[in-house]
C-alpha positions as CSV (number, residue, x, y, z in Angstrom):
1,X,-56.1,-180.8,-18.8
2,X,-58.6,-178.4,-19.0
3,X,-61.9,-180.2,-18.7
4,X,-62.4,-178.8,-15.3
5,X,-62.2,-174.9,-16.2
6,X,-65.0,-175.4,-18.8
7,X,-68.2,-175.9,-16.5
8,X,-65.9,-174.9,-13.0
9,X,-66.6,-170.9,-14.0
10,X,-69.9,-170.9,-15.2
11,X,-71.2,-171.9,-12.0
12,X,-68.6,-169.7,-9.9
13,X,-69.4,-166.1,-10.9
14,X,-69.5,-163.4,-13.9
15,X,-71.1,-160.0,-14.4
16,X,-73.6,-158.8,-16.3
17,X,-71.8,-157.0,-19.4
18,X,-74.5,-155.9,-21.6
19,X,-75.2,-152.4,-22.0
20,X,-78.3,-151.1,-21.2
21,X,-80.6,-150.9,-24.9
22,X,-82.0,-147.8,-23.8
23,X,-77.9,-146.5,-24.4
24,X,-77.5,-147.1,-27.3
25,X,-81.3,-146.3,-28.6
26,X,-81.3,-142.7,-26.8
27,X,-77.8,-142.0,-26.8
28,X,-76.6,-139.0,-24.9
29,X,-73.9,-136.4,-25.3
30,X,-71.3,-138.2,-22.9
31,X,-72.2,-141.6,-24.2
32,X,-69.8,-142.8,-25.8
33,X,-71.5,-145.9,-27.5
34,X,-73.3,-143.0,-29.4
35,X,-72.8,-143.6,-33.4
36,X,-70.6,-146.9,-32.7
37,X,-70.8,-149.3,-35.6
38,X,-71.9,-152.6,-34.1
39,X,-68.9,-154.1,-34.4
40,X,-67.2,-151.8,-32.3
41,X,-69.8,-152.0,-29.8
42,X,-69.0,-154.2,-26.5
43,X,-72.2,-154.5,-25.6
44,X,-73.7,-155.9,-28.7
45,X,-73.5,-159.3,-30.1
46,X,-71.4,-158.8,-33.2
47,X,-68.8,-157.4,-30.8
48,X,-69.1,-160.0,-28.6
49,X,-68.8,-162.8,-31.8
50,X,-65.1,-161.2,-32.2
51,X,-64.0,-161.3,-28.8
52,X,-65.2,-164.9,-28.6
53,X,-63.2,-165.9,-31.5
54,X,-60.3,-164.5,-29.5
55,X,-61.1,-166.6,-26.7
56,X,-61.5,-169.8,-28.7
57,X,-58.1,-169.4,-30.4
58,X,-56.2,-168.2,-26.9
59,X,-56.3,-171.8,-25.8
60,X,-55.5,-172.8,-29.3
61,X,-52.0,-173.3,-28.8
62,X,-51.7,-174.9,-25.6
63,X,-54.2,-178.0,-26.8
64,X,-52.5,-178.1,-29.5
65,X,-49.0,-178.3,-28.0
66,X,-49.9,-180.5,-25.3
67,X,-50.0,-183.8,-26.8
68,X,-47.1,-183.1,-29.2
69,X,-45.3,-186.4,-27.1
70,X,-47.9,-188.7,-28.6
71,X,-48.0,-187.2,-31.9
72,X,-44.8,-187.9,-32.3
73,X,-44.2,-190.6,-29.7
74,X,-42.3,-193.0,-32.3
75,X,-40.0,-190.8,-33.2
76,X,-39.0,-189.1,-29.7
77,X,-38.2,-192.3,-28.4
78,X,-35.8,-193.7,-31.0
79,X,-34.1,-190.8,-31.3
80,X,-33.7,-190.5,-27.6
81,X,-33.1,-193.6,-27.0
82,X,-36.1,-193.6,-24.6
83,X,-38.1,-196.8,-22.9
84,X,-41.5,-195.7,-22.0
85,X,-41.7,-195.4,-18.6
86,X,-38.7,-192.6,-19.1
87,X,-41.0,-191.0,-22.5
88,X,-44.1,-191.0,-20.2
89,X,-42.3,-188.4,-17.5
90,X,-43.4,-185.3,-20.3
91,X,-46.3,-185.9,-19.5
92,X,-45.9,-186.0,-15.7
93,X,-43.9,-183.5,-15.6
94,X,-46.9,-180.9,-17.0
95,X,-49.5,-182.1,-14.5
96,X,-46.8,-181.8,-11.5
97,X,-46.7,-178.1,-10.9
98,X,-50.8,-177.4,-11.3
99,X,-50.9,-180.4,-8.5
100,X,-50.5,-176.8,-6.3
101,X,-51.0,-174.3,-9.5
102,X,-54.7,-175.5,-9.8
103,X,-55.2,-173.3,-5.8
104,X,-53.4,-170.6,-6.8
105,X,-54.5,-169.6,-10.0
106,X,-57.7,-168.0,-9.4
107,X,-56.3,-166.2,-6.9
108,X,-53.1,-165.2,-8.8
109,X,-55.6,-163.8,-11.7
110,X,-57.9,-161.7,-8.9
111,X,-55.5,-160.5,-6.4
112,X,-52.0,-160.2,-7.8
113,X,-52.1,-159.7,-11.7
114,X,-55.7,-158.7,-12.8
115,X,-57.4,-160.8,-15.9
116,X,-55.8,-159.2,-18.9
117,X,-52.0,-159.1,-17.2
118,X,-52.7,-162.7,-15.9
119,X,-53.4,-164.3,-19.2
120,X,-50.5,-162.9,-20.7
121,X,-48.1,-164.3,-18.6
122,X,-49.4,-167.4,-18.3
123,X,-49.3,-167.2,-22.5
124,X,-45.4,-166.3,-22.1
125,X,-45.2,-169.6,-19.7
126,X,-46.8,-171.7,-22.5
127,X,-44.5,-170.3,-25.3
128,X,-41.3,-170.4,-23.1
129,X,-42.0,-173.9,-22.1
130,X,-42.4,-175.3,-25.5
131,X,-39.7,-173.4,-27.1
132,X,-37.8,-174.5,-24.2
133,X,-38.9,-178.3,-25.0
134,X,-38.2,-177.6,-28.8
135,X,-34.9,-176.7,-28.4
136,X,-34.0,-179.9,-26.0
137,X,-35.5,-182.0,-28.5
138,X,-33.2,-180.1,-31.1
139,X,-30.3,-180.8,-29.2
140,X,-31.3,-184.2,-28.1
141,X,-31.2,-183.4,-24.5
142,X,-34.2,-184.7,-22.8
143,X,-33.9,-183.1,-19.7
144,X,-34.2,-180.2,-21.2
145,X,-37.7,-181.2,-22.9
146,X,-38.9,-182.1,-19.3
147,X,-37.6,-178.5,-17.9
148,X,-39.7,-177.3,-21.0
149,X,-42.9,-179.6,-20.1
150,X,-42.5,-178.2,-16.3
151,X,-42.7,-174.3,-17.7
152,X,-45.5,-174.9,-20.3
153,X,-48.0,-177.1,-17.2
154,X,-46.9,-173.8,-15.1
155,X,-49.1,-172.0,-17.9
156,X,-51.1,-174.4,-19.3
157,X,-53.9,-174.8,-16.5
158,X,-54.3,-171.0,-15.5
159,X,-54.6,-170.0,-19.0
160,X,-57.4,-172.5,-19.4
161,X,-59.1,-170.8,-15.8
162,X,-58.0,-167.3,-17.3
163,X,-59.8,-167.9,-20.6
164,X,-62.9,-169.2,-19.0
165,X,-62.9,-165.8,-16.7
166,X,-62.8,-164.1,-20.1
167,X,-66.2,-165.8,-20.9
168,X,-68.2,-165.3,-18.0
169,X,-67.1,-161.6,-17.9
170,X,-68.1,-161.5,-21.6
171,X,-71.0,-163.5,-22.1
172,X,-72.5,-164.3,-18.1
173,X,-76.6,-164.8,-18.4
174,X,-76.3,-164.5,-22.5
175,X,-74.9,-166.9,-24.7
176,X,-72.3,-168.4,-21.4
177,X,-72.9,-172.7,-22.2
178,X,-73.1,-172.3,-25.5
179,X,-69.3,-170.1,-25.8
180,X,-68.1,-172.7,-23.1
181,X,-69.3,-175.7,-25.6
182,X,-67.4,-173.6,-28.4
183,X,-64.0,-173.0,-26.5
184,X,-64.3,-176.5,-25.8
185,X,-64.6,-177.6,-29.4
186,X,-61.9,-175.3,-30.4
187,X,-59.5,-177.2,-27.6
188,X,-60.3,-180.1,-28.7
189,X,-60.0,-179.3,-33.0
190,X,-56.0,-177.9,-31.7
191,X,-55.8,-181.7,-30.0
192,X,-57.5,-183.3,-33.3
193,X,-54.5,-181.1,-35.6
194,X,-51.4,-181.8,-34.1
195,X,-52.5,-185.6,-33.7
196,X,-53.0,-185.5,-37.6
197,X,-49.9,-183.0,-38.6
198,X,-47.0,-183.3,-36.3
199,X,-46.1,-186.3,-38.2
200,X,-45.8,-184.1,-41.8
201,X,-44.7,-181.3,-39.7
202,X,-41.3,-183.6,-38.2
203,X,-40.9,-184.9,-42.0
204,X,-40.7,-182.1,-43.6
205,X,-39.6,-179.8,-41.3
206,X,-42.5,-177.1,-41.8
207,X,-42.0,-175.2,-39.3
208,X,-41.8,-175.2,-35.1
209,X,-44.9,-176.5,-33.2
210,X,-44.7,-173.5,-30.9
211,X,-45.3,-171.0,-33.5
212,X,-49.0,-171.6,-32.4
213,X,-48.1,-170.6,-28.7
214,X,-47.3,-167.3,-30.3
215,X,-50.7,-167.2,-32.1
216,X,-52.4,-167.7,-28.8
217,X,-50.0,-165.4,-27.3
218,X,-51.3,-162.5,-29.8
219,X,-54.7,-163.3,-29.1
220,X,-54.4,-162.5,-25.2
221,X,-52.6,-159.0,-26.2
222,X,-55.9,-158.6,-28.5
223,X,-58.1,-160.2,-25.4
224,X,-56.4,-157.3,-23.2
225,X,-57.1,-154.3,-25.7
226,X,-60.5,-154.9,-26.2
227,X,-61.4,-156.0,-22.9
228,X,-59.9,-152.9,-21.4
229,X,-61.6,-150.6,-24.2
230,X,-65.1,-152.2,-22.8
231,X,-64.3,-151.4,-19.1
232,X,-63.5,-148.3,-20.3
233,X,-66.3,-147.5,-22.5
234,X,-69.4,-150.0,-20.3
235,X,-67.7,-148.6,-17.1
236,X,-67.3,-151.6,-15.5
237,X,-65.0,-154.1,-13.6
238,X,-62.5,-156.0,-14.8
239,X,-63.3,-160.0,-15.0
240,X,-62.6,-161.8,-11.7
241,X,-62.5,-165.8,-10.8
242,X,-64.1,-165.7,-7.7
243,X,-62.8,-168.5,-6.2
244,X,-62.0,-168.2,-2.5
245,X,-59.3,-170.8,-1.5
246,X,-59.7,-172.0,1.9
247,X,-58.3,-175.4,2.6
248,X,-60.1,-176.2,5.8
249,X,-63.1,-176.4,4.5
250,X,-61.8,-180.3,3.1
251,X,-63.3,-181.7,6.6
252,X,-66.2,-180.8,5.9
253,X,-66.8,-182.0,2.6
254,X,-69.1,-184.5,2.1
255,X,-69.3,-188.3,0.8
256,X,-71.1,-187.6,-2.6
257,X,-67.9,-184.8,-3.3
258,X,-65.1,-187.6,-2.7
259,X,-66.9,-190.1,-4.3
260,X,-67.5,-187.3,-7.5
261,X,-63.2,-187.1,-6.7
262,X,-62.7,-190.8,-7.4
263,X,-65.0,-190.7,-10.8
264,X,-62.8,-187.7,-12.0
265,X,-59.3,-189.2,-11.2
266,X,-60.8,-193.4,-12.3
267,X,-61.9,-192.1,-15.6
268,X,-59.5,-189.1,-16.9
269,X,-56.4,-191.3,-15.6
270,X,-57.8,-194.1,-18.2
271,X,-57.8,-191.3,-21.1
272,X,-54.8,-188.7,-21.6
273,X,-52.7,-191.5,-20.5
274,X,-53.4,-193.9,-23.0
275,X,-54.0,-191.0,-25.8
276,X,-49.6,-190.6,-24.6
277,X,-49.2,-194.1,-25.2
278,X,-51.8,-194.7,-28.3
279,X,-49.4,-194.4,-30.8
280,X,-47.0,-197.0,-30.4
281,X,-50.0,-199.3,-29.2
282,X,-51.7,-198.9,-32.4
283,X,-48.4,-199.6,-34.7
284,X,-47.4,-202.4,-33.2
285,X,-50.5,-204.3,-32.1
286,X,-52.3,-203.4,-35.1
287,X,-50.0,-202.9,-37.6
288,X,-50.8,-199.4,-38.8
289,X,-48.9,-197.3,-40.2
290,X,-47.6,-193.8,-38.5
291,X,-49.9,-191.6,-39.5
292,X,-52.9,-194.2,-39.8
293,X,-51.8,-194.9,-36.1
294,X,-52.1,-191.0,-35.1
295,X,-55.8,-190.7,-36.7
296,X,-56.7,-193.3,-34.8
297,X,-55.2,-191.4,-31.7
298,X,-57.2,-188.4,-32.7
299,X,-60.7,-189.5,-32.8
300,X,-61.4,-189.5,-29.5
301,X,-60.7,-185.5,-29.8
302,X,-62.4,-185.7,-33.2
303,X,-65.3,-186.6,-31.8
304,X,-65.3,-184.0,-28.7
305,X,-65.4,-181.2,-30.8
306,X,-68.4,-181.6,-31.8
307,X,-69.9,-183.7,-29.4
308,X,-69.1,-181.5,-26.4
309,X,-72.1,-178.5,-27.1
310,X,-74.8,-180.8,-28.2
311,X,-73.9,-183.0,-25.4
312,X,-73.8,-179.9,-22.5
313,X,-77.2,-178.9,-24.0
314,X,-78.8,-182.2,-23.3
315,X,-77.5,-182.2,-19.6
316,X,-78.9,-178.7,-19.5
317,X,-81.8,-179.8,-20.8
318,X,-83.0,-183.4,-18.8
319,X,-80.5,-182.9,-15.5
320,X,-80.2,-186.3,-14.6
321,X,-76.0,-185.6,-13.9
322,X,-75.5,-189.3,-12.4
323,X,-77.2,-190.9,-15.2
324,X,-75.3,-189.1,-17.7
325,X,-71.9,-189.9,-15.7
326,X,-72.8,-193.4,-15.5
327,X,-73.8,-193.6,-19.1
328,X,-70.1,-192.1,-19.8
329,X,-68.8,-194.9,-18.1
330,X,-69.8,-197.2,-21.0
331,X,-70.6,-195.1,-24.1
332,X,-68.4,-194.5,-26.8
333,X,-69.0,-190.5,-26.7
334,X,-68.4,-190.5,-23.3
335,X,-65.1,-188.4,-23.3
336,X,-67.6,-185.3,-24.0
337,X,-70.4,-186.3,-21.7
338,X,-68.6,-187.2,-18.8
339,X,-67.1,-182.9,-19.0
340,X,-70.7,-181.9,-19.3
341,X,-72.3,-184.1,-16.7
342,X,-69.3,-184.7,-14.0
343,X,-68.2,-180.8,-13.3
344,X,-71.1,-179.4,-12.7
345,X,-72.3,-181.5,-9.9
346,X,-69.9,-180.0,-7.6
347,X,-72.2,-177.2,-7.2
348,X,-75.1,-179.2,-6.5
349,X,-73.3,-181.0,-3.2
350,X,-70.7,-177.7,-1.4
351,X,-72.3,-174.3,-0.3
352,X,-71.1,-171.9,-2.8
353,X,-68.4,-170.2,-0.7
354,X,-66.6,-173.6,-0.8
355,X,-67.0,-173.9,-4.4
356,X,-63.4,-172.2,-4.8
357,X,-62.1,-174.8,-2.7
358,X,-64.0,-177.8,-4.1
359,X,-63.0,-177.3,-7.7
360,X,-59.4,-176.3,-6.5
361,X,-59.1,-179.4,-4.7
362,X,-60.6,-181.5,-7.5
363,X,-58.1,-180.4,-10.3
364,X,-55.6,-181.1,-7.9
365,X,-56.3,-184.6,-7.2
366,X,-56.6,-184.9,-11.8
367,X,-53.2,-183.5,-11.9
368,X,-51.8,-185.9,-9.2
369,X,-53.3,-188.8,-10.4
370,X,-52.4,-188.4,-14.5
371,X,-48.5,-187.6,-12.9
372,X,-48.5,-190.9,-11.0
373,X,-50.5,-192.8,-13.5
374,X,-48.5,-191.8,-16.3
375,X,-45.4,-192.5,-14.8
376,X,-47.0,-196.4,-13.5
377,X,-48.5,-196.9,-17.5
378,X,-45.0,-196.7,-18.9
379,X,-43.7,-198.6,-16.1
380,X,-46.5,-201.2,-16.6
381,X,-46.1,-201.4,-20.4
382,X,-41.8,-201.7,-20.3
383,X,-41.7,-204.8,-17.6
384,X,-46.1,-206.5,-18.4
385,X,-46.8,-205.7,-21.9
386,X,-49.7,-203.9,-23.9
387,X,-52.3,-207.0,-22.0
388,X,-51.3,-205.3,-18.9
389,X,-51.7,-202.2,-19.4
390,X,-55.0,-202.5,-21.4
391,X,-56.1,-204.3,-18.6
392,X,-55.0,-201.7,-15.9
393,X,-56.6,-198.7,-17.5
394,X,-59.9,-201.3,-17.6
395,X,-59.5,-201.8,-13.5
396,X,-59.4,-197.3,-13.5
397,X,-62.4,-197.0,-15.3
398,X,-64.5,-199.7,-13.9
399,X,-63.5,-197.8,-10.2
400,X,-65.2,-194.9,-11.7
401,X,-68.2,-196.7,-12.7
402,X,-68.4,-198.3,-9.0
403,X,-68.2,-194.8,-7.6
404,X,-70.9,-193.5,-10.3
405,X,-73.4,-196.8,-8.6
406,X,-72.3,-195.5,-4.7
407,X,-72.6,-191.7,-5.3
408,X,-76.2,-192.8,-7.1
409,X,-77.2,-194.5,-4.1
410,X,-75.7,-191.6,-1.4
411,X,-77.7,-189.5,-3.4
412,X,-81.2,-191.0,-3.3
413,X,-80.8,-192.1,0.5
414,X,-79.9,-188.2,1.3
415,X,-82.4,-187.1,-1.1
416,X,-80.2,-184.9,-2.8
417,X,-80.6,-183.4,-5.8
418,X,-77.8,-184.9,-8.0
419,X,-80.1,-187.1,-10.3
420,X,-83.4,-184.6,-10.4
421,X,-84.7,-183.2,-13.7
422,X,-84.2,-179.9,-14.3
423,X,-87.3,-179.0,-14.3
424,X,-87.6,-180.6,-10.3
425,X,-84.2,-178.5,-10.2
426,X,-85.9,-174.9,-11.1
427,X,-88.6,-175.8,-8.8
428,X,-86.5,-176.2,-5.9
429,X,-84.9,-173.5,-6.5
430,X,-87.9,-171.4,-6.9
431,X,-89.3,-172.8,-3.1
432,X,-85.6,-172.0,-1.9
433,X,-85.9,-168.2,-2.9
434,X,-89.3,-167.8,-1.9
435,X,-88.5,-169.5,1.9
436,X,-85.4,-166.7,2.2
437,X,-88.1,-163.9,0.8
């Protein structure tokens, strides 16, 4: 779901939001950071610590409600009466609508509703859906819990692209791969809870899952407040996307871009899928318990939260993407590494004003292939059997790692720059600037 967004904005745009230091040293009468306790300042760090904690917990709720159908897959199919092919349509229902969504967010956040409104109503789609999905699975109508999987993938994906614009606009040439590493870890700690409590929360009947939609909901009206007191008080602009949609510029992409397409559809399709399905597997192949079987589910997300900002400072570190995708192929971190390594080598293969396009285009094809591929596991599993199915998601990954070994060869034979150190990267960069100079 939102793997994508994480390393997607970094490299698309952000401004500058630190005030100058002479401002706040040398203060003058219409200043009005003049006297501010730190905390209340937008351009200093302590301020900034705050706001990111907003941003961490905005996309809180939506990880966490997102794999409420495997938390509690046991249960939602005996009591609907479900086979799994029928249970595995929650999850393709969410990844239908950002099949298109995934153009039009960026564009919906820039031009039509601005940053702050944006992220609130795609909040409102995330709470709406699940309480919608809540109350079908109250009233044991399942249709209704796929209407309410439909509404909450409306919001799911922008808000992920919305919180991410929050970052760069907060934190752009500071503290930017270290916050993304954060919200990242924070995604994936809302994952590792609702594996571990949905169970307890179904028993005992705590209390509804979507009361943390609401929590994330309250942080974008807090995300909103301050980030409108900073353009007030910094004077300037509010956060923007940057992406610039244009879908004829798919001819001209090149070879290493589809082939970076295929590793991103052959290795995501072999994980969220079988995270849906990994409950059931685990109780009745292994003989685990319920909740034994969900922590077993979790640790892939246990481990990603973190893995994921040691991990992306090792790639920022050595470069080397292809390595680091191929190594993903067979490690058992790779979940984390393959975010870190994979998303950023868009950049490194399109011109920048297709960047927009590429990524769009690239979330697309994810959301297409986990619909389809969710939908063909539980068909696979109800007529072949776990063997089948086990061995089918082996077949998706080992097409990833094929197109890892082709886009490694593409590269050297164009003498790109997908596989060079970073320090080779910086120094082509450097010769680039000073040829335009």
């Amino acid at each position: 779901m939102a793997d994508l967004a994480e390393e997607r904005q970094a490299l698309l745009e952000g401004n500058d939001d630190d005030g100058e230091p002479g401002d706040r040293q040398n203060p003058t009468p219409g200043n009005p950071l003049k006297a501010m306790l730190a905390i209340c300042d937008p351009s200093r760090l302590l301020h900034r610590i705050v706001v990111l904690l907003f941003m961490c917990f905005l996309g809180f709720g939506s990880y966490f409600c997102y794999d409420n159908p495997a938390a509690l897959q046991t249960e939602v199919v005996q009591v609907m009466d479900l086979n799994t092919s029928q249970f595995m349509q929650l999850y393709a229902w969410y990844s239908w609508p950002n099949v298109v969504l995934c153009f039009l967010g960026g564009f919906l956040l820039d031009r039509v509703f601005g940053i702050r409104l944006g992220t609130i109503i795609f909040s409102v789609f995330v709470c709406v859906g699940q309480v919608i999905f809540a109350a079908g699975a109250l009233s044991n109508h399942f249709w209704l819990m796929e209407v309410g999987r439909f509404v909450f993938g409306i919001g799911g994906e922008s808000l992920s692209v919305a919180q991410n614009t929050y970052a760069v606009n907060w934190f752009k040439g500071k503290e930017l791969n270290l916050v993304f590493g954060l919200q990242l870890s924070m995604a994936r700690l809302g994952s590792t809870v609702n594996m571990n409590i949905m169970g307890w929360v179904y028993n005992s009947g705590a209390g509804p899952a979507a009361v943390t939609c609401f929590f994330s909901l309250a942080c974008a009206l807090v995300l909103g407040y301050l980030d409108k007191r900073a353009e007030r008080i910094l004077k300037k602009e509010q956060g923007k996307t940057g992406e610039v949609i244009k879908l004829t510029d798919v001819k001209d992409f090149p070879l290493s871009l589809w082939l970076i397409f295929i590793i991103c559809v052959g290795y995501y399709v072999a994980i969220f899928p079988f995270i849906g399905l990994g409950q059931v597997f685990f109780i009745e192949k292994f003989d685990f318990s319920p909740a034994q079987a969900r922590a077993i589910n979790s640790v892939v997300y246990i481990i990603s939260a973190p893995a994921s900002p040691i991990l992306g400072f090792m790639v920022d570190k050595t470069g080397r993407n292809v390595i680091w995708v191929m190594c993903a192929s067979l490690m058992g971190v790779s979940y984390s590494l393959l975010a870190c390594a994979l998303w950023p080598m868009v950049a490194y293969v399109v011109p920048d004003h297709q960047l927009g396009t590429a990524y769009g285009f690239m979330q697309s094809i994810q959301n297409l292939g986990l619909a389809l591929i969710a939908m063909a596991a539980g068909a696979i599993l109800d007529n072949k059997g776990y063997l089948f199915l086990e061995v089918f998601f082996c077949a998706c990954i080992c097409l990833a790692l094929m197109a890892v070994v082709a886009l490694y060869f593409v590269d050297y034979v164009q003498g790109g720059e997908l596989n060079l150190s970073t320090t080779a990267r910086v120094r082509l960069q450097e010769e680039a600037t000073l040829q335009k100079e």
